[in-house]
C-alpha positions as CSV (number, residue, x, y, z in Angstrom):
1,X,3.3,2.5,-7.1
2,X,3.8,2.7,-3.1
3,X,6.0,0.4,-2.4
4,X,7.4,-1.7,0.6
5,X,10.3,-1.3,2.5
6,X,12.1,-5.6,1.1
7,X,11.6,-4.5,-2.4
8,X,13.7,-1.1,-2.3
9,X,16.4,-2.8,0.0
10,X,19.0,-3.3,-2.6
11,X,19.0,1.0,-2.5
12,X,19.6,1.3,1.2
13,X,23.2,0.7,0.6
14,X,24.0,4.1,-1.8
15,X,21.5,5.7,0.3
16,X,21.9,4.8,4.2
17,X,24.8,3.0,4.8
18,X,27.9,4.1,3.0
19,X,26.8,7.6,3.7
20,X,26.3,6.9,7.0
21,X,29.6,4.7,6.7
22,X,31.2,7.7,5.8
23,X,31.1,10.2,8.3
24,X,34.1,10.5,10.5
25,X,32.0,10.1,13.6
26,X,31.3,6.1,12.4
27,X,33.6,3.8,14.7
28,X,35.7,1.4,12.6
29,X,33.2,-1.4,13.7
30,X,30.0,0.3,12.5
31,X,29.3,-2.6,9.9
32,X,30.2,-5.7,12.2
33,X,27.4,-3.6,14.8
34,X,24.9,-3.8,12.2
35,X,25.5,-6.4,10.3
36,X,25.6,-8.3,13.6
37,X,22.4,-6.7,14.6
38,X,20.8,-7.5,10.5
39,X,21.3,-11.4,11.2
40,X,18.6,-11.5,14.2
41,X,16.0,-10.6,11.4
42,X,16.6,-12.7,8.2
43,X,15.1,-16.0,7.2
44,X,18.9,-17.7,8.1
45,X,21.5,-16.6,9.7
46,X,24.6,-17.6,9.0
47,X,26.3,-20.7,11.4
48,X,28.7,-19.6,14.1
49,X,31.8,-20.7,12.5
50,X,30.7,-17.9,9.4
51,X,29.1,-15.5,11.9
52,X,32.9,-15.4,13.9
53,X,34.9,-15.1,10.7
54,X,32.4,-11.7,10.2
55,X,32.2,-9.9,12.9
56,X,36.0,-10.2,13.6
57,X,36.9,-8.2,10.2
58,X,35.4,-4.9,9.3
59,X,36.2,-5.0,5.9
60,X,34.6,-8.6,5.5
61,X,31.4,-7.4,8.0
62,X,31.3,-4.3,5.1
63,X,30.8,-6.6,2.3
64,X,28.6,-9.3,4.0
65,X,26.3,-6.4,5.0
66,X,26.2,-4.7,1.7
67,X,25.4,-8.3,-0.3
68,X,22.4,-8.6,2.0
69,X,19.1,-8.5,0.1
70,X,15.4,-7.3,0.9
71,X,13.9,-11.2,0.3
72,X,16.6,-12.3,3.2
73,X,14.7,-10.7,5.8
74,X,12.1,-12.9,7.0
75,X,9.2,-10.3,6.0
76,X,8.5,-6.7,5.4
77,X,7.8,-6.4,9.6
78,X,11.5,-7.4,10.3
79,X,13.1,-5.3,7.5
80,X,11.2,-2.4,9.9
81,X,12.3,-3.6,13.3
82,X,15.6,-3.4,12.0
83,X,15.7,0.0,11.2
84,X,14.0,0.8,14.3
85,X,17.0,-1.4,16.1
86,X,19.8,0.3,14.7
87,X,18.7,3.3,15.4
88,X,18.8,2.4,19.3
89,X,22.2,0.9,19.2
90,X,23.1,4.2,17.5
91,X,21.5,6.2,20.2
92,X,24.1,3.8,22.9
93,X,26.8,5.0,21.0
94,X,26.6,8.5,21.8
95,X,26.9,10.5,19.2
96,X,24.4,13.2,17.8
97,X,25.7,13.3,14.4
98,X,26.2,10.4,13.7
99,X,22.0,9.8,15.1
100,X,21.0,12.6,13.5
101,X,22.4,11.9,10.0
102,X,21.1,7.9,10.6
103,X,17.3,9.6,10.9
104,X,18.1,12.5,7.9
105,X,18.9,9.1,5.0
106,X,16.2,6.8,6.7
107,X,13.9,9.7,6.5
108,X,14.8,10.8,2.7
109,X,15.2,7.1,1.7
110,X,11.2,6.9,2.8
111,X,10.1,10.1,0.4
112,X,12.7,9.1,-2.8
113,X,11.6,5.6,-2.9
114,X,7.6,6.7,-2.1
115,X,7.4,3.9,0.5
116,X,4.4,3.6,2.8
117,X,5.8,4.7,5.6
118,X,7.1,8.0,7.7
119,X,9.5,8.7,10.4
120,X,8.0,9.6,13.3
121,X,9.7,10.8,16.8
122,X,12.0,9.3,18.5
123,X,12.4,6.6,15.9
124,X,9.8,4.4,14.0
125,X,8.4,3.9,11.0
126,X,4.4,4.0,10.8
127,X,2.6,3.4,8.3
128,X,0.8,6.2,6.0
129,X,-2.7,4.7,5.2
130,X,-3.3,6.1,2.4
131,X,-0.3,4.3,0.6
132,X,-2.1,1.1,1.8
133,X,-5.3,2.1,0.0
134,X,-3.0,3.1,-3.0
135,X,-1.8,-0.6,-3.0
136,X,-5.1,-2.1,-3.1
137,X,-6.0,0.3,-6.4
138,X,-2.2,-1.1,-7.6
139,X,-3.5,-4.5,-7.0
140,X,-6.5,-4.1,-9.0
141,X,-4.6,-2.8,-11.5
142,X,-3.0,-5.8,-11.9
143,X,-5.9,-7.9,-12.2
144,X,-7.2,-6.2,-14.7
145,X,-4.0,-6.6,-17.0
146,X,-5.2,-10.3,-17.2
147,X,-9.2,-8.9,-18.0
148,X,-9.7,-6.5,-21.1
149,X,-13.4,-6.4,-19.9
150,X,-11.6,-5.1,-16.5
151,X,-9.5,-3.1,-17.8
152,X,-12.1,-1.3,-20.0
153,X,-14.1,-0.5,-16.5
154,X,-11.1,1.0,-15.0
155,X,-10.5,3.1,-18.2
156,X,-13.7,4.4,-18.3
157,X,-14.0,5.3,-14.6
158,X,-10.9,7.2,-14.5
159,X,-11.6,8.9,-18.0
160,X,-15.1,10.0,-16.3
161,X,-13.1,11.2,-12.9
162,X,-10.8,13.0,-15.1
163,X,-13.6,14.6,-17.1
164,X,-15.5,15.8,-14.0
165,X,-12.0,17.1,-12.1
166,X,-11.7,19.8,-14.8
167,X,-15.1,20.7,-15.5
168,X,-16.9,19.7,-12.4
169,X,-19.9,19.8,-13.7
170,X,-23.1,17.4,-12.1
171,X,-23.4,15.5,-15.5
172,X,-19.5,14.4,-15.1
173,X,-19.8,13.8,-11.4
174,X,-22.8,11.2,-11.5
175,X,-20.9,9.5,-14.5
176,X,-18.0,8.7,-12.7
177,X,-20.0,7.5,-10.0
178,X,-21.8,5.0,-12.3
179,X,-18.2,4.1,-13.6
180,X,-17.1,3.1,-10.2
181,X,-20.3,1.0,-9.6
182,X,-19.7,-0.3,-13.1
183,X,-15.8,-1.6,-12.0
184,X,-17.2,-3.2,-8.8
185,X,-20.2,-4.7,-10.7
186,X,-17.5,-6.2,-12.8
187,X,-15.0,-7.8,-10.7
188,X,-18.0,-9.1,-8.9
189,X,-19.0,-10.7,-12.3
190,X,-15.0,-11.9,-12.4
191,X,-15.0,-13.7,-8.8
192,X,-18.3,-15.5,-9.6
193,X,-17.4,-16.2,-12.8
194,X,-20.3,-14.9,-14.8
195,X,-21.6,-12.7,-17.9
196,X,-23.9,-10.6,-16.3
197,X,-25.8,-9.8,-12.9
198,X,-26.5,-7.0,-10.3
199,X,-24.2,-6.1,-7.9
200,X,-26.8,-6.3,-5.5
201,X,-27.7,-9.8,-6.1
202,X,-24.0,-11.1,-6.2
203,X,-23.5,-9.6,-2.7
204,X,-26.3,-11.9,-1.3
205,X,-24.0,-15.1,-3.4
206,X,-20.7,-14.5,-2.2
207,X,-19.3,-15.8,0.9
208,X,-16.7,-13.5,1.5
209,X,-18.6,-11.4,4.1
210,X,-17.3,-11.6,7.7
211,X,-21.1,-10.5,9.0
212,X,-24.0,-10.0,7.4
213,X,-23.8,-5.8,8.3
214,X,-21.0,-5.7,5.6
215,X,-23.0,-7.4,3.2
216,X,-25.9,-4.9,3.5
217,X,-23.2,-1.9,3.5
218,X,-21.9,-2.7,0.2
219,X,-25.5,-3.5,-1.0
220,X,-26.6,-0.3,-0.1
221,X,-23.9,1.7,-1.6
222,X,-25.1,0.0,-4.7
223,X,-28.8,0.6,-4.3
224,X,-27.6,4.5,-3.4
225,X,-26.2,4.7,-7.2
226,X,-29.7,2.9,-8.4
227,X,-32.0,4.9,-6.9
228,X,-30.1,8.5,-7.1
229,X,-31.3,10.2,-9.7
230,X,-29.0,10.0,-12.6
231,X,-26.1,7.8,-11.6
232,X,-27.4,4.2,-13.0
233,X,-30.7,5.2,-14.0
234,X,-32.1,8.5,-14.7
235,X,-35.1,8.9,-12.7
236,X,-37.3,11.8,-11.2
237,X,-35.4,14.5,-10.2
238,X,-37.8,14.6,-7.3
239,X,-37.1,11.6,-6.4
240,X,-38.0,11.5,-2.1
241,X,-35.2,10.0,-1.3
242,X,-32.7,12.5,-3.0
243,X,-31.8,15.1,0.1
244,X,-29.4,17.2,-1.8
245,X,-27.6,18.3,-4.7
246,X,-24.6,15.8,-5.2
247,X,-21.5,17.1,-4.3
248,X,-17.3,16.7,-4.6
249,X,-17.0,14.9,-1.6
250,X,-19.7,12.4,-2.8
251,X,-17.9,11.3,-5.7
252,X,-14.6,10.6,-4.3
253,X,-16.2,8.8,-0.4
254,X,-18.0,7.0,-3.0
255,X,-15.8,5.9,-5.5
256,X,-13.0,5.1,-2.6
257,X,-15.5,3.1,-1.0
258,X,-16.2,0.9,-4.0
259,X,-12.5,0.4,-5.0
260,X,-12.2,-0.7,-1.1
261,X,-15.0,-2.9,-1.6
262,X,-13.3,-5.0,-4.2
263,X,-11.1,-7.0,-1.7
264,X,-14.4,-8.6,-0.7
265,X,-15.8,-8.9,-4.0
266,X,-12.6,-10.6,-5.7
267,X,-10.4,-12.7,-4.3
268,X,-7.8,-12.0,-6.2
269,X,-7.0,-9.0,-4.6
270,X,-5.1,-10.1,-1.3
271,X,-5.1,-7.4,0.8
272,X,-2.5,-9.2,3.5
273,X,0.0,-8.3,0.8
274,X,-0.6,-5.3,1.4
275,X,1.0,-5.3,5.1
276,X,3.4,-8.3,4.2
């Protein structure tokens, strides 16, 4: 799973900070700095009386700093800004290294703990979108732990995208297209709370849709995998409105856009999670 930046906190310590600690360019206040700097981003900092008795000791500023954890920071944006922050008051104090070293752990920290972001020049995390689509398939995952039926139509799409990845044959392709429409069909069926119905239909019954456009774009994806010969149903082959031979690129644009789908079709997935 992709992960954010609060919930791989409590490893920043063995992996940023006591290296960085460490080197023999750090000045003796190097955690009273931070740790001053940390405070402007949690949920509470601590009153002034606590805040003096800190900052004045370098050995107490060390251990204050290192018991702070990722749920103290008042969200996922100020765990980033603080980064981002250090890094600046590192650049004040002068000293290549010791800047160069901070961007070397913060950059390695991103790619060992697969985190959705990267590094980018001078200094600031962006995020990788693909890590935020990989979050929404995570999320789904996780609703389909509490739905066997769910779980069933996840199996069997990523069976059939497994099977047509290694022979890439058209028979496997148009399978796992069905299989996608199949999953979205389903959690469809989960939001509204029913046994059975198109996918078509439920799109004109859900109020989830911001404008009606985004209805009809879902709507039509669906009617794509009705009406192409051999996905849903099997069809003519000369069917008028078939312009080509399906390709690789079909199934996976497709399939994406299905999975993406599902944060209007189900509620359940909160996609403002995803960015929390």
């Amino acid at each position: 799973m992709i992960g954010n930046l609060r919930e791989r906190w409590v490893y920043t310590w063995s992996d940023i900070w006591e290296p960085l600690g460490n080197l023999t360019q750090a000045p003796r206040d190097l955690y009273i700095q931070i740790y001053r700097i940390c405070t402007d981003y949690l949920h509470r900092r601590p009153n002034n009386q606590i805040l003096a008795e800190i900052v004045n000791n370098p050995e107490i500023a060390l251990i204050a700093f290192q018991s702070i954890q990722g749920e103290r920071f008042q969200d996922e944006i100020a765990a980033v800004q603080f980064l981002e922050r250090t890094h600046e008051f590192l650049a004040d104090i002068n000293s290549r290294i010791l800047l160069r070293r901070y961007v070397e752990y913060v950059t390695k920290f991103m790619v060992k703990y697969n985190l959705r972001y990267e590094v980018v020049e001078p200094f600031a995390l962006r995020i990788r979108l693909p890590a935020l689509y990989g979050d929404i398939y995570e999320q789904l995952r996780q609703i389909n732990v509490g739905n066997p039926h769910l779980a069933g139509l996840m199996n069997d799409f990523e069976i059939a995208f497994t099977d047509f990845v290694r022979t890439r044959a058209q028979r496997d392709l148009t399978i796992s297209l069905m299989r996608a429409s199949n999953y979205a069909e389903g959690i469809a069926l989960v939001a509204l709370n029913r046994q059975q119905g198109t996918l078509g239909r439920m799109c004109d019954q859900l109020a989830v849709w911001p404008h009606p456009a985004m209805r009809e774009v879902v709507k039509k994806l669906y009617e794509f995998c009705c009406d192409y010969p051999g996905i849903r149903h099997g069809g003519a082959g000369n069917n008028p409105n078939r312009l080509r031979t399906l390709e690789v690129k079909d199934t996976i644009i497709v399939s994406a856009l299905f999975f993406a789908a599902s944060g209007y079709l189900n509620q359940q997935v909160r996609l403002e999670d995803v960015i929390s």
